[in-house]
N, C-alpha and C positions, 0 to 999 in steps of 0.2 A: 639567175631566175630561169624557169624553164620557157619553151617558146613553143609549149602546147599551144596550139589554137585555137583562139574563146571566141565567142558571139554572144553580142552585145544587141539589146533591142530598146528602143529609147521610147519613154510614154513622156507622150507632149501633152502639158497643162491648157492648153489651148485652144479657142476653136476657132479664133478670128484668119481671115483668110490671110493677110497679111499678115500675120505672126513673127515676130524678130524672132521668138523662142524657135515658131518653127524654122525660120531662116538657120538658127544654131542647129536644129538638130539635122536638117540638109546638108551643113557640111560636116557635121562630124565623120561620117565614111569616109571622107578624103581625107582625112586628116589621123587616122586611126593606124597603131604599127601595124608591121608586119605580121600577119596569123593572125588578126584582129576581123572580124565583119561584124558590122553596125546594121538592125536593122529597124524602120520604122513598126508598132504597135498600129492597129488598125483604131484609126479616131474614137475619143472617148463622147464625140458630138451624140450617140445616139443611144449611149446609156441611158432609161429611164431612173427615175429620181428613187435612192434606195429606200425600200417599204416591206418592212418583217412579214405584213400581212401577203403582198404580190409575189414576195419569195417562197412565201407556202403555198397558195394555191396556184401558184404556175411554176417555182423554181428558178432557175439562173437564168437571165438574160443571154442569145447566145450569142451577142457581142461579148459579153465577159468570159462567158467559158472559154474564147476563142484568145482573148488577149491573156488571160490565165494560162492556159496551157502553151503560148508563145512566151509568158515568162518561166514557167517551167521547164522547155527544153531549153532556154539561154542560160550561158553564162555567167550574165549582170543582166542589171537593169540598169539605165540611164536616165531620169526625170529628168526634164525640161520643160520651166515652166516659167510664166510671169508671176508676180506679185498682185494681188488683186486685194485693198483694203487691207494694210499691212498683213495680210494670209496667204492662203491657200486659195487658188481659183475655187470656187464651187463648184465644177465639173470634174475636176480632179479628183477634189473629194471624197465625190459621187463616189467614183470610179474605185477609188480605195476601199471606202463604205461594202460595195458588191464587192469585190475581192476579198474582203476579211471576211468575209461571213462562209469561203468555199472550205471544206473540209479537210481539202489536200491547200494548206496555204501556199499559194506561188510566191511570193516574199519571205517565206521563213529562208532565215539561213541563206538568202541569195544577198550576193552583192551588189549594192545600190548607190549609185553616184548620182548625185543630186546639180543640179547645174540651174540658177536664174537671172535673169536678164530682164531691166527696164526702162524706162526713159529717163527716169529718175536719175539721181548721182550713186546712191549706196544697192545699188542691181539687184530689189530682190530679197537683201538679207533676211528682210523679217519671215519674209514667205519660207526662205531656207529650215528657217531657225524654226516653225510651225510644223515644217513637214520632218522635221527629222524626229519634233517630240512623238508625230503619229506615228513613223514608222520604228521607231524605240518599241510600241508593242505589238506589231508586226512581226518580231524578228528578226527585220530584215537588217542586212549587214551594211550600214551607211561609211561611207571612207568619211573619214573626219577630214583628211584634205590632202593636197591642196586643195580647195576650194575657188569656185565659180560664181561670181556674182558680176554679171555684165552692167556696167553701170552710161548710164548715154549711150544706150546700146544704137539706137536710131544712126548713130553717129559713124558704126561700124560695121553696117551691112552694106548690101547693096543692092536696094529694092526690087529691082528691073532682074538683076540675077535670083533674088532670093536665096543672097549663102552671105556669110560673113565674108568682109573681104579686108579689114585691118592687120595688120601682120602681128601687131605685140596681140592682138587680142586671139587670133589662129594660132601664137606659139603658145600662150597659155593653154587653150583648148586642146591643143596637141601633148602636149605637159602632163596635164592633168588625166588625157587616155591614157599616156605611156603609165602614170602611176596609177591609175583603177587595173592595169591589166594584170600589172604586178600584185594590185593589193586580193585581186582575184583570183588570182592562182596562191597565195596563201591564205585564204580563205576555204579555199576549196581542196586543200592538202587532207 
């Protein structure tokens, strides 16, 4: 496999300050190969709520244009998110909602690694499983796996740091980069 070098930008489902997801997405840099950089998406906290009518008489929000065009010159995208009523966060949503509607789509054709995390025992899964039907028409290129589903994630971090700090759970994580970066570079052949 080649060892071009990709950059990676991760959109957190989240907006609680305390976030375990955002705890995962803090350490994924550290944990990313070589010719790998991970970079955080600017919060999805101040998207307002999407509205066909607010779209036309004012246009795109320029938080989204901004998080739009940082998925456009990355390589991947990275999701990281919790579980919220076996779904999708509702600000994530949002967030997709204003995305889909931009003209030039930043998820067509990009590669998207999906990753979630909960207090729960099954980390997530159904959230997974929601987000992958939306981005099916999106375009966007989801790795079917390995797959990330943080389960008693509380159990694995370490608050006071805010980064993961279990080792079986960092080698997975680390796993699962090394195979998006491969599945990204043939994606992207």
């Amino acid at each position: 496999m080649s060892t071009q070098p990709l950059k990676f930008v991760t959109l957190l489902g989240s907006l609680r300050k305390g976030s375990y997801n955002a705890m995962i997405a803090r350490t994924l840099p550290k944990l990313a190969p070589e010719g790998i950089t991970i970079e955080a998406l600017p919060s999805i906290g101040d998207i307002p709520l999407y509205d066909a009518d607010v779209q036309q008489e004012s246009g795109f929000p320029a938080s989204i244009e901004k998080i739009a065009e940082q998925i456009r010159q990355a390589d991947g995208v990275i999701i990281v998110t919790p579980e919220y009523n076996y779904s999708v966060p509702g600000g994530l949503k949002n967030a997709i909602d204003w995305l889909s509607r931009l003209a030039d789509q930043p998820l067509a054709g990009k590669p998207v690694l999906i990753q979630t995390s909960s207090m729960g025992a099954i980390g997530g899964a159904r959230c997974q499983y929601h987000l992958r039907q939306i981005l099916v028409f999106l375009d966007a290129m989801v790795m079917n796996k390995p797959e990330f589903m943080g389960g008693v994630i509380q159990s694995k971090v370490d608050s006071q740091l805010g980064e993961v700090i279990e080792q079986a759970t960092l080698d997975h994580l680390a796993g699962q980069l090394s195979a998006f970066s491969d599945y990204t570079r043939r994606v992207k052949k």
